[in-house]
C-alpha positions in Angstrom: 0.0 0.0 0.0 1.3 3.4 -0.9 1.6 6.4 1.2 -0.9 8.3 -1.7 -3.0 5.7 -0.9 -3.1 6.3 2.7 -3.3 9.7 2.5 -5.9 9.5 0.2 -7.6 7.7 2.7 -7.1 9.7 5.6 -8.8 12.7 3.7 -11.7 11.2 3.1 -12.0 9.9 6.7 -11.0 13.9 7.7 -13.2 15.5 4.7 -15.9 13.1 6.4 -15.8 14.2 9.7 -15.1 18.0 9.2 -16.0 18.9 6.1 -12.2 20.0 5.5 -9.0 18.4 3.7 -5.8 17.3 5.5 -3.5 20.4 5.6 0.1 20.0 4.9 0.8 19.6 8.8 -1.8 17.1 9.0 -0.6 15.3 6.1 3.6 15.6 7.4 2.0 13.6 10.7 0.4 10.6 8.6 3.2 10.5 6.1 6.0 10.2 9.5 3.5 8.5 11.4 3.7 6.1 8.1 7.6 5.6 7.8 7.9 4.8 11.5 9.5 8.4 12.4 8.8 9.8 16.1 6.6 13.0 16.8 10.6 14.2 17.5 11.9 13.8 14.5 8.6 15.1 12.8 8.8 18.1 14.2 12.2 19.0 13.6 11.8 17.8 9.7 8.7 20.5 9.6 10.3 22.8 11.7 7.5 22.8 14.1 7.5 22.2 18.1 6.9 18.5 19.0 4.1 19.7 21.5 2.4 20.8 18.2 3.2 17.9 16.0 2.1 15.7 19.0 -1.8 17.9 19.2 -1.6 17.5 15.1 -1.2 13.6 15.8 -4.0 13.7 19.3 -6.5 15.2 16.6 -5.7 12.9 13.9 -6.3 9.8 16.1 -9.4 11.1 17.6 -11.1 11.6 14.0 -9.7 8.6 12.7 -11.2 6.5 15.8 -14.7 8.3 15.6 -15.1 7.6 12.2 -13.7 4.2 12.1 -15.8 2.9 15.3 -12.8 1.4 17.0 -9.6 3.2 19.2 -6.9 4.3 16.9 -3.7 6.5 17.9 -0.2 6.4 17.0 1.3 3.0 17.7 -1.8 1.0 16.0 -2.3 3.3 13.0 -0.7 1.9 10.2 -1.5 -2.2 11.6 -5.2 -0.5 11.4 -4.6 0.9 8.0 -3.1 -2.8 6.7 -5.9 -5.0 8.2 -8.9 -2.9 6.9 -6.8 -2.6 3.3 -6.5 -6.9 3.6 -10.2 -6.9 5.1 -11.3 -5.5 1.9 -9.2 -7.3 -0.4 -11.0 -10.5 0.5 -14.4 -9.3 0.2 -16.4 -7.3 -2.3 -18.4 -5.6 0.8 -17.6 -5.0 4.3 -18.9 -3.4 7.1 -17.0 -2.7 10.6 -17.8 -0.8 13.5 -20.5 -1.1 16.1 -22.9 1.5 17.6 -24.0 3.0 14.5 -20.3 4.2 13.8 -20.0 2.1 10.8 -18.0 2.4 7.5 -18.7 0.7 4.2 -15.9 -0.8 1.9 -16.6 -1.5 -1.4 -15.6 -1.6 -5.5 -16.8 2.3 -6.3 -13.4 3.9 -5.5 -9.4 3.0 -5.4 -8.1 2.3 -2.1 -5.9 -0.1 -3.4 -7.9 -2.1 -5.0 -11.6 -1.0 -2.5 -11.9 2.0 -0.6 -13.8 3.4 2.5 -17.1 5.1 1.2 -19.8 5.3 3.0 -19.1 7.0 7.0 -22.2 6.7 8.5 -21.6 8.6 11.8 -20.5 11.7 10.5 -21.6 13.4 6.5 -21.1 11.5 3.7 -18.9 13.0 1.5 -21.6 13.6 -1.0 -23.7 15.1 1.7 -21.3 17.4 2.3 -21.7 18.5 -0.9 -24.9 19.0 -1.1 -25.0 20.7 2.0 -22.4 23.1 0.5 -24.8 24.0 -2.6 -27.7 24.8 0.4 -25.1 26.9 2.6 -25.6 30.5 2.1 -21.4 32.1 3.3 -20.4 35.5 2.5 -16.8 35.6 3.6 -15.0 37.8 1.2 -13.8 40.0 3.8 -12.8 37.6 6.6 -9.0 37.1 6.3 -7.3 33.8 5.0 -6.5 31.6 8.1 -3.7 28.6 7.2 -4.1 25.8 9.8 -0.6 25.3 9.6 0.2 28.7 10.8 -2.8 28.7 13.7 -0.8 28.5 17.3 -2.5 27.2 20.1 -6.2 28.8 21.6 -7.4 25.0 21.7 -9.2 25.7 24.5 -10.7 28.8 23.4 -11.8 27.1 20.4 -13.4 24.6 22.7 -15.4 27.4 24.5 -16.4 28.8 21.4 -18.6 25.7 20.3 -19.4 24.9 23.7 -21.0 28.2 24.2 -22.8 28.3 20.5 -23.4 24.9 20.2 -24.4 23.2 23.3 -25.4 26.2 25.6 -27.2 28.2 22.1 -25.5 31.6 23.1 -27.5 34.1 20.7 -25.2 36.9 21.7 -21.0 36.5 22.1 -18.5 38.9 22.2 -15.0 38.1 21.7 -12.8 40.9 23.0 -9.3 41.9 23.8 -6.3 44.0 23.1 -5.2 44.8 19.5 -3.2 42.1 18.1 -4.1 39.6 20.4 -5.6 37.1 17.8 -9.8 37.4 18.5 -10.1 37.9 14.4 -8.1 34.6 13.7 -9.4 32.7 16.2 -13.3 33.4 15.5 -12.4 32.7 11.5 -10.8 28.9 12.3 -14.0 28.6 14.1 -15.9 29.1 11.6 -13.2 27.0 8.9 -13.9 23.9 11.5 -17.6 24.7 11.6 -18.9 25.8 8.7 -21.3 23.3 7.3 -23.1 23.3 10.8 -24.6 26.5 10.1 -27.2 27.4 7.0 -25.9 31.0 6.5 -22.3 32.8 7.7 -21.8 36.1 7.2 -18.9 38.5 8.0 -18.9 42.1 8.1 -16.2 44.6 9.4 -17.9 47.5 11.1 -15.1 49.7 9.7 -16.8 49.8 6.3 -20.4 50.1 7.4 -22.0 53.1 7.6 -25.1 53.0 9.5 -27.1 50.1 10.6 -29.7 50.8 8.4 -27.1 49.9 5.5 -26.2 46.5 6.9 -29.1 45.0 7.6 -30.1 46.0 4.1 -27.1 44.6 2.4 -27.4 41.2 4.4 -31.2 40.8 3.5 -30.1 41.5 -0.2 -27.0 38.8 0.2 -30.0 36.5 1.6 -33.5 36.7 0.5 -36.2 35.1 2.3 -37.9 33.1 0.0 -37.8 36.0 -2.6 -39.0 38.1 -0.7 -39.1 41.9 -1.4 -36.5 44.0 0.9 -38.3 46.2 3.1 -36.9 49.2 5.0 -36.8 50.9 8.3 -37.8 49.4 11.4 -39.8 46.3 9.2 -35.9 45.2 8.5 -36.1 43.9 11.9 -39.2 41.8 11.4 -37.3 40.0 8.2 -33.6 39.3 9.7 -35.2 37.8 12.5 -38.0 35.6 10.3 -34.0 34.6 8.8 -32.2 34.0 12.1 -35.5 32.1 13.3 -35.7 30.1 9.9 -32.4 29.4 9.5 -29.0 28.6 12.0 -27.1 31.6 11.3 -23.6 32.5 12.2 -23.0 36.6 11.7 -20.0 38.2 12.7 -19.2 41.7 13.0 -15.4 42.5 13.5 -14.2 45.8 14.7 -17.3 46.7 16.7 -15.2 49.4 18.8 -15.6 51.6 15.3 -19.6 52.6 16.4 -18.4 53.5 19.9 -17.4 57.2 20.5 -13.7 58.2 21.1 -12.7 60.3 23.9 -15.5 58.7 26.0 -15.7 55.9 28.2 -15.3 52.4 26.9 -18.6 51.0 24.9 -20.7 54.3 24.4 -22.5 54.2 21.3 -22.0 57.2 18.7 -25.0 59.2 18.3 -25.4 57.4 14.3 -24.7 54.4 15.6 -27.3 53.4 18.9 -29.4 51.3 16.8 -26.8 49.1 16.9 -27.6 48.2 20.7 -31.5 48.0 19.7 -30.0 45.3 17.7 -27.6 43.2 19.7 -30.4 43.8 22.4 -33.4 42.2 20.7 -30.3 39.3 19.2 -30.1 38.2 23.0 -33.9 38.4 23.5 -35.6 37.3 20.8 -36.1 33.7 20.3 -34.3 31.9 17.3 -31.1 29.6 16.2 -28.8 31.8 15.2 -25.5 33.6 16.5 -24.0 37.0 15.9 -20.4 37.5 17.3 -19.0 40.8 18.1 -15.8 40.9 17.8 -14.1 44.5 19.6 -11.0 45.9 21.6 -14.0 47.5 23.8 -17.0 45.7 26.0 -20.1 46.8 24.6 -22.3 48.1 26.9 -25.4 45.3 26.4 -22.5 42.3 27.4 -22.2 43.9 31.3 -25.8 45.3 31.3 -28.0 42.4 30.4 -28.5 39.2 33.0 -26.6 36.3 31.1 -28.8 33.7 33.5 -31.8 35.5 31.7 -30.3 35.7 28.3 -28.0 33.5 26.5 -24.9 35.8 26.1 -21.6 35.3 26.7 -18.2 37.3 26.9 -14.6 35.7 25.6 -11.9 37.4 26.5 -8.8 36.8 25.1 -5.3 37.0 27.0 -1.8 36.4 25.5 -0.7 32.5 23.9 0.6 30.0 26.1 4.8 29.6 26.3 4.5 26.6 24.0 2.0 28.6 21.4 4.5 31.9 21.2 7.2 30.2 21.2 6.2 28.7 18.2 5.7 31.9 16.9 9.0 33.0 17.3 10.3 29.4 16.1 8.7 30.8 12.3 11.6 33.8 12.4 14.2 30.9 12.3 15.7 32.9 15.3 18.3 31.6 17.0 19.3 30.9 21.3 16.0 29.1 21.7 17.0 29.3 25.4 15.9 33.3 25.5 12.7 32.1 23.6 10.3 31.6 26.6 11.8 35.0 28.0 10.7 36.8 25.1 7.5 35.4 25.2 6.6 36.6 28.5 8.4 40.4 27.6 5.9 40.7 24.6 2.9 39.2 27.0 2.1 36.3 24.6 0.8 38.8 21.9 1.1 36.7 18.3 1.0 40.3 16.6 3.5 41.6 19.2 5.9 38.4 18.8 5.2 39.1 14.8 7.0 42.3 15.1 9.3 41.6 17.3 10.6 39.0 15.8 10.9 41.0 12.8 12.8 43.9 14.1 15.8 40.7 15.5 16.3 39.5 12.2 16.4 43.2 10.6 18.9 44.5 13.4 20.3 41.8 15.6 21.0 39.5 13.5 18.3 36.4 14.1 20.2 37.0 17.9 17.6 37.0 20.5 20.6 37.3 23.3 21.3 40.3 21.7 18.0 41.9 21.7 17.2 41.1 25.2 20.9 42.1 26.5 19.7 45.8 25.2 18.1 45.5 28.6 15.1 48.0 27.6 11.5 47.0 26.2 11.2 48.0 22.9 8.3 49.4 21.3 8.0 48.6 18.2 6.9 51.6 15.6 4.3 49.3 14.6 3.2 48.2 17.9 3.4 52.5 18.8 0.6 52.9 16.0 -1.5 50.8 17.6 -0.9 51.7 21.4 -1.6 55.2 19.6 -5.2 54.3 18.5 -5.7 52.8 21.7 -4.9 56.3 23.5 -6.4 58.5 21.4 -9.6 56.4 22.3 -9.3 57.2 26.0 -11.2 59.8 28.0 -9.8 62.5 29.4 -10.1 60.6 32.7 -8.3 57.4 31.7 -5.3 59.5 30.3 -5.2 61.0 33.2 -5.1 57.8 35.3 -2.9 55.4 32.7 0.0 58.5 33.1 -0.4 58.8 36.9 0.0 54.9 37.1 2.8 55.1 35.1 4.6 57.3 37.5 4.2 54.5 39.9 7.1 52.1 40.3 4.7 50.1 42.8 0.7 49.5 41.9 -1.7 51.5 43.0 -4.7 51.7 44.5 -7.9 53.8 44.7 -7.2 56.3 47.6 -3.4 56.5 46.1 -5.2 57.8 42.5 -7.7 60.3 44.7 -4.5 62.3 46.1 -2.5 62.4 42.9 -5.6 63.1 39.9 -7.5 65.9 39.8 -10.4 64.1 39.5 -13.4 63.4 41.6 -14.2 59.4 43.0 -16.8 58.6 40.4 -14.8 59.6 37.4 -11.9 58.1 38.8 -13.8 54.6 39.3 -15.7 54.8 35.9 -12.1 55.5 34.1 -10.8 52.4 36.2 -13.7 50.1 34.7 -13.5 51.6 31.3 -10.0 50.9 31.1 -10.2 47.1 32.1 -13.1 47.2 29.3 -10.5 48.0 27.1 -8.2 45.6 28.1 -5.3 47.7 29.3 -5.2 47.7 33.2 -4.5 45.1 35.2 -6.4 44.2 38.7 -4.2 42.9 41.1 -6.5 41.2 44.1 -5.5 41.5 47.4 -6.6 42.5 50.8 -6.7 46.4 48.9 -7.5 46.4 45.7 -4.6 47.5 43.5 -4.4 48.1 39.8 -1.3 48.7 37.2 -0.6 48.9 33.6 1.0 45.9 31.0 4.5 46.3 31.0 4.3 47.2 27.2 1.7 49.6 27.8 3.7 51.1 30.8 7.0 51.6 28.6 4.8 53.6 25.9 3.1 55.7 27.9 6.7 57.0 29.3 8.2 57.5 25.9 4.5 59.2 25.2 5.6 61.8 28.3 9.3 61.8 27.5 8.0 63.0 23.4 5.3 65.2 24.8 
């Protein structure tokens, strides 16, 4: 039996189950996996981390043994591969598994001489299809995700069909800092998920103009049974007759662009406040669907309305794991991997952050990251700046205030200490501290006093902020 075979086999078993083809990780694992090679020397043939050649494997077996009815994981996978290949030599049709988790082998296509054809547990392959012909997905401005490239956020992944799947959260935000990965992540949901829903749609709330204009361009993208469009507040009636028809996945990205800047986190602009009639009535209204906000700012409707009422949810996104950005950092080719995990933890797990970073080492130290961290300073990139910049410029006059007093402080701080040193009175002083963590740039520290302090990063551009201003 070739390896073409076997891969050939393993993509329909994958196509089967996810409604996706092997990427070139997942096929590396099969064809080592195959020649007898360790997840060691895997990795260092694809210059990947084992721990992520060893997940790539973990997934692998799991789909091969759900579809194939029977356990299947590194050791037993090619004696599995042999016997079902000899199994359907010596018979024109076979059937294994148990529990409904059944395969077919028969004459219709070349594994060998048979092939696996029919998976009964999960989509045939040519229900996937039609499926795909019946799936409404408007994606042409959601960026390009390759698996291969995707670092960690398992877990988050996890939570995201866990909340929309199992626990039918009509509402979601997906929040955090700039950079931090909350586009990618929602977008490989939706690649691993995509034939579960009827309609996807992605918008970016940068290029809409008013409410009024995207609900009209998503009922045109989707009419209801040829139906007319109709306008003003009747819009409302037909998107929800589609979310309530259909199991809909919207997503709009860059929600902090309807919010006003200079104010505290999550106020609407004036244009803009139908947008929280909307994501209102999405939590209260009764249907299938799911429309996922995705913002560097809490909107205002995610704190104020009761999640044991409404089926809402909040995920908020903090910094890769050590084994995720170090991964990151293993794509630059740079080198004393021994400074890796230090450089991790400078740049706070941020995969745009690490991006850059890693960038400005090749460019000026020479791939050396002993180099780089013997400068003995954090470095703000000029293109992490620009973005620290839009951040700041978004602040109330209250949270500048506060962010530059804090960054005064060599200790952290708490309330009383912020009511001697700003000119500002208790409430403005708490509502900045609360808009601030809505934004995702203070830090809580919980103790007997509550105390609070700014990221590192965010520290060391505030200073060069007072030292250029």
């Amino acid at each position: 039996m070739t390896i073409t075979e076997v891969l050939q086999f393993a993509d329909r078993l994958v196509f089967a189950h996810r409604g996706k083809h092997l990427d070139d990780i997942q096929e590396t694992v099969i064809k080592g996996v195959w020649q007898g090679k360790t997840y060691e020397n895997i990795a260092q043939e694809c210059n990947r981390s084992e721990s992520r050649i060893r997940d790539v494997g973990y997934q692998l077996w799991k789909t091969f043994s759900e579809s194939l009815g029977e356990d299947i994981n590194k050791s037993n996978f090619c004696s599995t591969i042999e016997r079902l290949q000899t199994e359907a030599k010596s018979r024109q049709n076979i059937c294994v598994g148990t529990n409904h988790k059944n395969i077919c082998v028969g004459t219709n296509h070349n594994f060998g001489s048979q092939t696996l054809y029919q998976y009964q547990k999960y989509p045939q392959d040519s229900q996937i299809k039609d499926t795909a012909k019946t799936t409404f997905q408007d994606l042409s401005i959601a960026p390009t995700i390759n698996a291969a490239y995707f670092y960690g956020r398992t877990q988050e992944l996890e939570i995201l069909s866990d909340y929309i799947f199992h626990k039918k959260t009509r509402l979601m935000s997906v929040l955090g800092l700039s950079g931090i990965g909350k586009t990618t992540l929602v977008k490989r949901f939706i690649d691993l998920n995509l034939q579960k829903f009827d309609v996807v749609i992605w918008r970016n709330l940068k290029f809409v103009k008013s409410l009024n204009s995207l609900m009209t361009d998503l009922l045109k993208k989707i009419s209801i049974e040829n139906q007319d469009i109709l306008i003003s507040d009747e819009q409302f009636t037909q998107i929800f007759d589609l979310l309530s028809r259909q199991k809909c996945l919207i997503v709009l990205d860059d929600v902090q662009n309807i919010f006003i800047s200079g104010k505290f986190a999550g106020q609407y602009q004036n244009q803009h406040t139908e947008y929280q009639n909307l994501f209102q009535a999405i939590a209260q209204t009764e249907h299938q669907s799911c429309l996922i906000l995705i913002s560097q700012e809490k909107a205002q409707e995610m704190t104020a309305l009761d999640r044991e009422l409404y089926p809402i949810q909040c995920l908020e996104l903090e910094g890769l794991d050590n084994l995720a950005g170090i991964e990151i950092i293993q794509e630059y080719k740079l080198q004393d991997r021994e400074y890796w995990l230090n450089l991790n933890n400078m740049y706070l797990g941020n995969p745009l952050y690490l991006e850059h970073i890693s960038t400005l080492i090749k460019d000026i130290f020479q791939d050396l990251v002993s180099q780089f961290i013997a400068e003995g300073n954090l470095i703000i990139t000029e293109e992490m700046k620009l973005l620290f910049d839009a951040s700041y410029q978004r602040m109330s006059d209250a949270e500048k205030q506060i962010v530059l007093k804090i960054s005064k402080c060599d200790e952290n701080v708490s309330i009383e200490d912020l009511k001697k040193s700003c000119s500002l009175s208790s409430i403005d002083i708490i509502n900045g501290l609360q808009s601030l963590k809505r934004r995702y740039l203070l830090n809580q520290i919980k103790t007997n006093n509550t105390l609070f302090t700014l990221s590192s990063l965010f520290r060391e551009y505030i200073k060069n902020f007072q030292m250029q201003n």
